[in-house]
C-alpha positions in Angstrom: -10.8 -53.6 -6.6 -11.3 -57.1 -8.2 -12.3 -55.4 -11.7 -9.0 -53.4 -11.1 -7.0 -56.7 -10.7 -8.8 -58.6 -13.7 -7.9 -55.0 -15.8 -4.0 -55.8 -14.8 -4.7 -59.5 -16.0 -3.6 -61.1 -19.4 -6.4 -62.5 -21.6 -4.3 -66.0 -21.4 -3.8 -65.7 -17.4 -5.2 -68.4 -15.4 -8.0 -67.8 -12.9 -9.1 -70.0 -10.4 -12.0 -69.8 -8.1 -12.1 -71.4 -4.6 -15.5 -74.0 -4.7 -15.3 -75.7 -1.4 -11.9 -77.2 -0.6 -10.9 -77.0 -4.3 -9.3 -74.7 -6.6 -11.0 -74.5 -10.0 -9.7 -73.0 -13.2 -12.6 -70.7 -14.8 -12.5 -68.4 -17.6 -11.3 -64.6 -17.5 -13.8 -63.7 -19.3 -16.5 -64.9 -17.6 -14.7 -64.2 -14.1 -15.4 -60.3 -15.1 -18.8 -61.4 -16.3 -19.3 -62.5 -12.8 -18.1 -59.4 -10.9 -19.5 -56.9 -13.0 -23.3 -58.6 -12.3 -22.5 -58.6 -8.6 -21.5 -54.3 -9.2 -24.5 -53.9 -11.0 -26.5 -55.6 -8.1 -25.1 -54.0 -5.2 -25.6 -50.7 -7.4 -29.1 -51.7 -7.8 -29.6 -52.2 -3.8 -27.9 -49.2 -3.0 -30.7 -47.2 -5.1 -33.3 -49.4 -3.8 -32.9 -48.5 -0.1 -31.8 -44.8 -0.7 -35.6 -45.3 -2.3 -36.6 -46.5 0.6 -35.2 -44.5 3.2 -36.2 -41.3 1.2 -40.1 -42.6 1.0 -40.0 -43.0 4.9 -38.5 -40.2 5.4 -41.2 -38.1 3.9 -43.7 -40.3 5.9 -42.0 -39.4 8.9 -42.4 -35.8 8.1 -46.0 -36.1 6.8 -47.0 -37.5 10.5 -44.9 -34.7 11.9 -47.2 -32.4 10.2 -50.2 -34.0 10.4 -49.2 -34.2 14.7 -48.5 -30.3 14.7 -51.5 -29.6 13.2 -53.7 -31.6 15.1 -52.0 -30.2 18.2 -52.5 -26.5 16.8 -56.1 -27.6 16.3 -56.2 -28.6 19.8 -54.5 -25.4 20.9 -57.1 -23.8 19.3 -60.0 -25.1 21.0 -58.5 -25.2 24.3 -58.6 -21.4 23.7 -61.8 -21.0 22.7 -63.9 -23.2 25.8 -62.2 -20.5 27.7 
């Protein structure tokens, strides 16, 4: 949305940026400098937790496995002391 704003902006436009109480003039150019870093990090953590939530998924299922298994296993012998 902001990128869309700066895109509407003229190169000569002033942009100001709030820094505590006060209203400070920066440069355009460096305003979109600014927003595309903070994109390119939230794009970054995005892939970083969809990472992580995909390796713990597959953990999950390992120990699901690895439970039915051992439970089969168990079945198993159960059966056979009969």
């Amino acid at each position: 949305m902001v990128r869309q704003e700066f895109a509407l902006l003229k190169e000569d436009a002033p942009v100001y940026k709030l820094v505590g109480p006060v209203l400070a003039k920066q440069d355009l150019s460096e305003c979109k400098s600014n927003v595309q870093k903070r994109i390119d990090y939230i794009e970054k953590e995005i892939a970083r937790q969809e990472q992580l939530e995909n390796d713990f998924q597959s953990k999950v299922t390992d120990k699901t496995n690895n439970i039915k298994r051992m439970q089969n296993d168990l079945q198993r012998m159960v059966i056979q002391a009969q």
